[in-house]
VOPAGU-2260 file (C-alpha; in pm, 1 decimal, decimal comma):
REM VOPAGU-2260
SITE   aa  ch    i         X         Y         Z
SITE  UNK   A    0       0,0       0,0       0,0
SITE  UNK   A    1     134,3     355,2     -91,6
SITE  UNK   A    2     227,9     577,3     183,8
SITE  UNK   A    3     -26,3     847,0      14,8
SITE  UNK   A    4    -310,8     581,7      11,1
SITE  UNK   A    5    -224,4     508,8     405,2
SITE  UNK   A    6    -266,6     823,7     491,4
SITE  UNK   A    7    -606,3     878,9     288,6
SITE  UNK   A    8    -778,5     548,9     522,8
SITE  UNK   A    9    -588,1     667,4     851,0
SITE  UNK   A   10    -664,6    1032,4     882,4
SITE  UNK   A   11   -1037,0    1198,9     959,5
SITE  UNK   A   12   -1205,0    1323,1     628,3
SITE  UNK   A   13   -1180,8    1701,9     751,8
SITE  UNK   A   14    -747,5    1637,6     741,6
SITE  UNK   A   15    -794,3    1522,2     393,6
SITE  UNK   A   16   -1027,2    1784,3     277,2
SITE  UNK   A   17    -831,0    2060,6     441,3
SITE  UNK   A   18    -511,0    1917,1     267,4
SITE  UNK   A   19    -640,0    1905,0     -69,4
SITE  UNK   A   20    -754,1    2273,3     -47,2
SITE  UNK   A   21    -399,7    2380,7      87,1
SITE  UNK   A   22    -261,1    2141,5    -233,9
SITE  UNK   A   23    -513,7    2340,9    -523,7
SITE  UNK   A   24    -405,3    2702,2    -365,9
SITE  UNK   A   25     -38,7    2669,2    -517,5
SITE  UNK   A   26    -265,3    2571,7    -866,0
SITE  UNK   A   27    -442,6    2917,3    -873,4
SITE  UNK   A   28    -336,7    3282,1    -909,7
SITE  UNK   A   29    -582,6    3595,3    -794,6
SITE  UNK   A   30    -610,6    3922,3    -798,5
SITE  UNK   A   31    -598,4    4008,9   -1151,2
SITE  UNK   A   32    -864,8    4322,2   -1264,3
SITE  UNK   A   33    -956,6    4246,3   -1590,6
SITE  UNK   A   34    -930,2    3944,6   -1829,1
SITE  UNK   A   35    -649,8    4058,1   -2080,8
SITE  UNK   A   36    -428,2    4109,8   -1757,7
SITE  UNK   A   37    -485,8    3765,8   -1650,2
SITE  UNK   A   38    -427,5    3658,4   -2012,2
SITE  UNK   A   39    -102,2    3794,2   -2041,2
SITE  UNK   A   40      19,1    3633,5   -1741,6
SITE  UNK   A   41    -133,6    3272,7   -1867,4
SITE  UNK   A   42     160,3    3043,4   -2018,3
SITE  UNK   A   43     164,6    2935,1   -2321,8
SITE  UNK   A   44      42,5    2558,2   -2388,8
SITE  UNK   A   45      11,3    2309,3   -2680,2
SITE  UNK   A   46    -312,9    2349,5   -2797,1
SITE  UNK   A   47    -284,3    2041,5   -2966,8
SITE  UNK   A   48    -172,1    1817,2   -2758,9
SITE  UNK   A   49    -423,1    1861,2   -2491,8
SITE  UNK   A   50    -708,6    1807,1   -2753,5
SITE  UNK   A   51    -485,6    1477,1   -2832,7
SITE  UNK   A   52    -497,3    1370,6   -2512,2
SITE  UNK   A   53    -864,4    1419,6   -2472,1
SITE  UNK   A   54    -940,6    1268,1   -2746,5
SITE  UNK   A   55    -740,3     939,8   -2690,3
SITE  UNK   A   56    -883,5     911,8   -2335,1
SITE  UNK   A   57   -1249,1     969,3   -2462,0
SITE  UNK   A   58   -1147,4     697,6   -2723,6
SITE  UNK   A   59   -1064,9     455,8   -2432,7
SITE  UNK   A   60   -1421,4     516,0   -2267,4
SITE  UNK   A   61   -1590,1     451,5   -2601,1
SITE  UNK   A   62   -1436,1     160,3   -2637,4
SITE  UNK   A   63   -1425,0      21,8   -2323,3
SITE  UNK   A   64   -1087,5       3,8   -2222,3
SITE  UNK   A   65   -1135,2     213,1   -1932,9
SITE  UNK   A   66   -1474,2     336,1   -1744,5
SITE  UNK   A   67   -1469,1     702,3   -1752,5
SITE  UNK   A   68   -1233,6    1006,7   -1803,3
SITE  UNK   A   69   -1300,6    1406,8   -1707,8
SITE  UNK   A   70   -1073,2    1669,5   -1881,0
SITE  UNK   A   71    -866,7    1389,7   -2012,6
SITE  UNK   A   72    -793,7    1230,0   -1653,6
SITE  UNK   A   73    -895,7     811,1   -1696,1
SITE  UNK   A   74   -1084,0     671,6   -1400,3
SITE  UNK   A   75   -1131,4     266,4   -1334,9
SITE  UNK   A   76   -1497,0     335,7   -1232,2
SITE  UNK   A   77   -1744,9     601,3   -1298,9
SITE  UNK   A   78   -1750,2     903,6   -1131,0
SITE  UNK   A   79   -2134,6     965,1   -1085,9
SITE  UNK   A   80   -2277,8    1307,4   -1005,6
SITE  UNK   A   81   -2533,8    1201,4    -841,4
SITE  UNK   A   82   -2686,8    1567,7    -829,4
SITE  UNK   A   83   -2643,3    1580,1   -1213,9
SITE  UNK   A   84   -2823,1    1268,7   -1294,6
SITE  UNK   A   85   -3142,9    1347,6   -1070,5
SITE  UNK   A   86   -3165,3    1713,4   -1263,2
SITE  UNK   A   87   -3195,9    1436,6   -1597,9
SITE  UNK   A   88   -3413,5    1229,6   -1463,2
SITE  UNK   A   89   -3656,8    1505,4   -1330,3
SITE  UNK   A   90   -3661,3    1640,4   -1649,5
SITE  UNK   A   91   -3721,8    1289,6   -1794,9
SITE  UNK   A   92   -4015,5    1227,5   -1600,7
SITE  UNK   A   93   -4149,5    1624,9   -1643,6
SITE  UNK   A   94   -4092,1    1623,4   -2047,0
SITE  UNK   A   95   -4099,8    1292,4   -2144,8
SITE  UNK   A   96   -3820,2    1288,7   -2314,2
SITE  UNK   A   97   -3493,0    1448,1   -2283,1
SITE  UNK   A   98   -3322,2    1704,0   -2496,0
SITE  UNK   A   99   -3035,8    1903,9   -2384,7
SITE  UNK   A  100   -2766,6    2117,0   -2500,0
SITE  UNK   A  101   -2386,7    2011,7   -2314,2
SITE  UNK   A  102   -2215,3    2377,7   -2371,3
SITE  UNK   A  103   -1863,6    2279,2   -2309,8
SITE  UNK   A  104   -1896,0    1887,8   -2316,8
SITE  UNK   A  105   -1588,7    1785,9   -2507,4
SITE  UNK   A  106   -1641,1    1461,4   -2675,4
SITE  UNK   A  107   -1970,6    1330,6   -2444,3
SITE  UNK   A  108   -1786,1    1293,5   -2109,9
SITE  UNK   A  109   -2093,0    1391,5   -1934,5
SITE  UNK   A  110   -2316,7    1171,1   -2159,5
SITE  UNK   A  111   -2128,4     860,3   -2136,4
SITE  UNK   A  112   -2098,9     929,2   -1771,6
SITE  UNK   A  113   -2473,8     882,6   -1768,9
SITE  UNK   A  114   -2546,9     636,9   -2041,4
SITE  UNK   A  115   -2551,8     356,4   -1805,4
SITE  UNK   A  116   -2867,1     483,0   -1669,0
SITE  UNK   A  117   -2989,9     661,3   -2000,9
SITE  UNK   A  118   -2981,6     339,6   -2170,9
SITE  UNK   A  119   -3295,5     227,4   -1930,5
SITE  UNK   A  120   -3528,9     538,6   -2027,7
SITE  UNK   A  121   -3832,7     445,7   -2285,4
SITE  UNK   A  122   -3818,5     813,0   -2429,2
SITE  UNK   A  123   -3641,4    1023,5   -2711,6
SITE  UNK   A  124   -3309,4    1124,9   -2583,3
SITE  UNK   A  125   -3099,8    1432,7   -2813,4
SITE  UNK   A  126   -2760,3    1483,0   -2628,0
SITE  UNK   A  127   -2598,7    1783,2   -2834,1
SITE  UNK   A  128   -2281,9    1904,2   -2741,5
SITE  UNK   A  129   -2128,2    2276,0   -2827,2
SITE  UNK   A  130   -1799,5    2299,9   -2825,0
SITE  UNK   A  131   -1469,9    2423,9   -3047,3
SITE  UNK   A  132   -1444,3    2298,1   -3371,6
SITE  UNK   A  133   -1206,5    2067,4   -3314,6
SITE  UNK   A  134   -1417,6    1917,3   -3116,4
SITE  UNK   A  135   -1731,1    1913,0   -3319,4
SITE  UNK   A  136   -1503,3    1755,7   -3649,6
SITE  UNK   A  137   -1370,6    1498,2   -3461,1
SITE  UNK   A  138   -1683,1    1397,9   -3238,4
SITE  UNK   A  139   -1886,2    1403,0   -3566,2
SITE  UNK   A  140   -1638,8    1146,9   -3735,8
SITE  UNK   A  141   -1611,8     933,5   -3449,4
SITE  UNK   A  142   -1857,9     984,2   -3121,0
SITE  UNK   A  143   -2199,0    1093,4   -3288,3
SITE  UNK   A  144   -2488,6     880,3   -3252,4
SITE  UNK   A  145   -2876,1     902,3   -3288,8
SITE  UNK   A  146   -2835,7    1012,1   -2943,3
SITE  UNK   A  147   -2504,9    1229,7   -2908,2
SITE  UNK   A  148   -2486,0    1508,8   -3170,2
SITE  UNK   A  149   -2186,1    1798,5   -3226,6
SITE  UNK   A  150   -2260,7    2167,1   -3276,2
SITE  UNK   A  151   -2075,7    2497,9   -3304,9
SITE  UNK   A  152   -2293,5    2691,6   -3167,4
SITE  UNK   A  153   -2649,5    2727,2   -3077,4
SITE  UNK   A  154   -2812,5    2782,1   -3429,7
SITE  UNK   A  155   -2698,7    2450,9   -3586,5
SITE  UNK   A  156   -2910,3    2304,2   -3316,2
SITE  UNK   A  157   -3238,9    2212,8   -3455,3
SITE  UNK   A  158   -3454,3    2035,1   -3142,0
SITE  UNK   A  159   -3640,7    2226,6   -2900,3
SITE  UNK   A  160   -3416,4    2215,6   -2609,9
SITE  UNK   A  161   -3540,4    2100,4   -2253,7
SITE  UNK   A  162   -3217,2    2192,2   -2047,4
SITE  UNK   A  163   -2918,6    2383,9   -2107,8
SITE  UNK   A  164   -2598,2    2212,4   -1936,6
SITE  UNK   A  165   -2311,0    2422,6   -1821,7
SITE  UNK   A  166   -2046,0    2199,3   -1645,7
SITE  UNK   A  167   -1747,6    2355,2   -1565,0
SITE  UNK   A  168   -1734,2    2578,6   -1856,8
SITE  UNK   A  169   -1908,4    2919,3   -1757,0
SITE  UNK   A  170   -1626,2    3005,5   -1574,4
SITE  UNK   A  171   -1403,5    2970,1   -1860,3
SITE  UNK   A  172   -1570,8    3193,8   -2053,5
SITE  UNK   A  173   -1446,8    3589,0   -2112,3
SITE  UNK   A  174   -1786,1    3699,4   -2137,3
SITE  UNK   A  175   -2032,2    3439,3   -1942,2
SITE  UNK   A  176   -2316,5    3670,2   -1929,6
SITE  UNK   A  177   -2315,6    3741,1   -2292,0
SITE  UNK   A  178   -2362,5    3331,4   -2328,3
SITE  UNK   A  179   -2629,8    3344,2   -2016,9
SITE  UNK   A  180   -2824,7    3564,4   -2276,3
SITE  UNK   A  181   -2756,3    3337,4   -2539,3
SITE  UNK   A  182   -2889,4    3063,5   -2340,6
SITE  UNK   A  183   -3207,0    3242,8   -2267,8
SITE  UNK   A  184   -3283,4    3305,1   -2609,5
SITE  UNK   A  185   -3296,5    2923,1   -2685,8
SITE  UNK   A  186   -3536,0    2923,4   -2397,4
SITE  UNK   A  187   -3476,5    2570,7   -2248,9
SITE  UNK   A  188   -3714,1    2426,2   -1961,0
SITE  UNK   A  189   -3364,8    2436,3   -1712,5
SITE  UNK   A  190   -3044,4    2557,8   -1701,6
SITE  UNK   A  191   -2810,1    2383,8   -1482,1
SITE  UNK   A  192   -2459,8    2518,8   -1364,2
SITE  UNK   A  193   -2212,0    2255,2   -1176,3
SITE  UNK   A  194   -1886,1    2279,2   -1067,0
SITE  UNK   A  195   -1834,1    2659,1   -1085,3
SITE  UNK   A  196   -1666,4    2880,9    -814,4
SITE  UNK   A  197   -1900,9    3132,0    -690,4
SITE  UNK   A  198   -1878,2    3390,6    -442,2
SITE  UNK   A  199   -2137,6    3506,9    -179,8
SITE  UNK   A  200   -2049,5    3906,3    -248,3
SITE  UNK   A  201   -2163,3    4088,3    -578,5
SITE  UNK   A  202   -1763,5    4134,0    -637,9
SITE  UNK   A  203   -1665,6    3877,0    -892,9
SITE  UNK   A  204   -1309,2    3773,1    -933,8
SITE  UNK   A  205   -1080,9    3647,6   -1229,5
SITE  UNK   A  206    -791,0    3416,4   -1139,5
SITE  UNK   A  207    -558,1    3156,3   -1306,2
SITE  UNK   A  208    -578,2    2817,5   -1298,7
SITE  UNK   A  209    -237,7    2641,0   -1361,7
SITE  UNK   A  210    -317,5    2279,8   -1497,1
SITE  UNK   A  211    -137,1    1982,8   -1291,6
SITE  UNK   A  212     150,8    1927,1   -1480,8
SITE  UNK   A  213      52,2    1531,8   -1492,2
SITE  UNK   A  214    -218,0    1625,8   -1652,3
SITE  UNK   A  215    -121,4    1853,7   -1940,2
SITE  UNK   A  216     116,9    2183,7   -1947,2
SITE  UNK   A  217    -173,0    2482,4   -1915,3
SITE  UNK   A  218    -351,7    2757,8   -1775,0
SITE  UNK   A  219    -622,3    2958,1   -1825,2
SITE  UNK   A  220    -827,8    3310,3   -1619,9
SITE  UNK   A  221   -1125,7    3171,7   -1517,4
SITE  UNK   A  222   -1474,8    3368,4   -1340,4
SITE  UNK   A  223   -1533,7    3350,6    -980,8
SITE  UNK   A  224   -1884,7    3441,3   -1066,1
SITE  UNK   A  225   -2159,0    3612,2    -789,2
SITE  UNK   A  226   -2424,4    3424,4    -726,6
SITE  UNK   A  227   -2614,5    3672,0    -616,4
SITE  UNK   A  228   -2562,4    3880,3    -948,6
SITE  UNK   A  229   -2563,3    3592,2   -1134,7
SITE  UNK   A  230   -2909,7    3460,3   -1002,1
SITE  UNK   A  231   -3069,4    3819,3   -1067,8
SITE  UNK   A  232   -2949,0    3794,2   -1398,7
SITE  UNK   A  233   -3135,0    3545,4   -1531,0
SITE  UNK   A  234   -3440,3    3614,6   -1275,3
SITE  UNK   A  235   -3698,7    3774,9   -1558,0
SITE  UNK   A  236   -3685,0    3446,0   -1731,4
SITE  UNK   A  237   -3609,2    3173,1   -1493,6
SITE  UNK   A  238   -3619,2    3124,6   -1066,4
SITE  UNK   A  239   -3361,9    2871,5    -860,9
SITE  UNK   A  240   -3506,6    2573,8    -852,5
SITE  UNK   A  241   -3240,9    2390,4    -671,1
SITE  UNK   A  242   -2869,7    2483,4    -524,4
SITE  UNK   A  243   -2569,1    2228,7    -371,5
SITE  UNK   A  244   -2239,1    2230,3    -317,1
SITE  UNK   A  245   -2066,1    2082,8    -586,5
SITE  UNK   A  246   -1708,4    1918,5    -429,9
SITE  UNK   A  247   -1644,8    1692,1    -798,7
SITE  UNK   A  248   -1400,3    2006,0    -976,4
SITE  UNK   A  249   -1133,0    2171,5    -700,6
SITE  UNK   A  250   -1107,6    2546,7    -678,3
SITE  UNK   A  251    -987,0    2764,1    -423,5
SITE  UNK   A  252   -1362,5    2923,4    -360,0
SITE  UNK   A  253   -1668,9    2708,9    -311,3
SITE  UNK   A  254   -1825,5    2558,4    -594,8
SITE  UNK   A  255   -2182,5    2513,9    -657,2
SITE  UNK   A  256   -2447,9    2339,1    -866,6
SITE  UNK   A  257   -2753,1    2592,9    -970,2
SITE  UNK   A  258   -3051,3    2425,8   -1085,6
SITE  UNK   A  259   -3259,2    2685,3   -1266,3
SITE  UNK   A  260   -3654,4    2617,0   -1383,2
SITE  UNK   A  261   -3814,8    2863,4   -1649,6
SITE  UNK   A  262   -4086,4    3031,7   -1470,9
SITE  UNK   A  263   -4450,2    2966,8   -1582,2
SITE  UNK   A  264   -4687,2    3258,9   -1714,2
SITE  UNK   A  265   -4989,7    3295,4   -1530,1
């Protein structure tokens, strides 16, 4: 037994979780003021080989060689999001069928994560995923089914959508309220947000992530949205159906998940 995997079964959770937060602060860099300035300060990365790396994990999932990946990290069992899947299966049992937009998805992480379970649904299922165009090309050639189709953007898409799924990706984003609006136009039944930082004040914060080095060599500015704001923002259209924290993606401020329900006209 590793010395790191003794110490994971000997310790109380609380050590663990408190270690792991001290761990992902040397991964992150505040107190930048605007996006360019956090830009410029971003090293520069392979482009290419990270989207060869996700793409021969996500090859290994498809064909069952291993059981799951998320952002290119392989897993010997699924990592469920329990939270995730229940938002699906609501809307499952609400709509009778599901269609949903994955902005951000990569090659169908978050629908293979689930297919286990969507396999056993008796209704029309339309997993469509926006992402770069690399993405879309490659998923198109080699991941699309009846089931999981590849978009560049919200136009191509030509379902009536019943949720709008953001995981881990608003953050990313330079301008996440210009794609909120975006989102609202397509006027889905839900919008769900998971693993994004937010913060309890209306200041919002950009930082850099620096990408384990195991992983790939990257980093990117990323939101630490307001919830508060954030929630307003999208109250004319749509009211918080459910909130959790969200532990699955590590950041140095608390991450939720945001359940959002369009609200009904009297």
């Amino acid at each position: 037994m590793s010395y790191i995997r003794y110490l994971k079964l000997t310790l109380p959770p609380f050590i663990i979780t408190i270690a792991r937060k001290v761990r992902n602060l040397y991964r992150y860099s505040k107190g930048f003021n605007t996006w360019d300035d956090a830009l410029q300060n971003t090293t520069s990365y392979n482009k290419n080989e990270i989207f060869d790396k996700v793409l021969s994990s996500a090859r290994l999932v498809r064909d069952g060689v291993e059981a799951y990946e998320r952002d290119s990290v392989l897993f010997n069992k699924v990592q469920y999001d329990y939270e995730l899947l229940s938002a699906l299966l609501l809307i499952v049992n609400t709509e009778s069928r599901l269609h949903l937009i994955d902005f951000g998805g990569a090659l169908g992480t978050s629908y293979r994560q689930n297919k286990k379970y969507l396999d056993c649904l008796s209704v029309p299922i339309k997993w469509g995923v926006i992402e770069q165009s690399e993405f879309v090309k490659i998923g198109r050639r080699e991941f699309q089914t009846d089931s999981l189709q590849f978009f560049d953007n919200f136009l191509q898409v030509q379902f009536d959508v019943d949720l709008v799924l953001m995981g881990s990706s608003l953050c990313y984003l330079e301008n996440p309220y210009s794609i909120l609006s975006d989102i609202m136009e397509v006027n889905p039944s839900y919008i769900l947000i998971i693993r994004t930082p937010f913060t309890e004040s209306d200041n919002e914060e950009i930082s850099i992530q620096n990408v384990p080095s195991n992983i790939y060599k990257a980093s990117y500015p990323f939101w630490t949205l307001s919830k508060s704001k954030l929630i307003k923002f999208l109250s004319e259209k749509y009211e918080l159906f459910e909130e959790w924290d969200d532990a699955l993606q590590a950041y140095p401020d608390k991450s939720y998940g945001l359940l959002f329900r369009k609200i009904k006209l009297l």
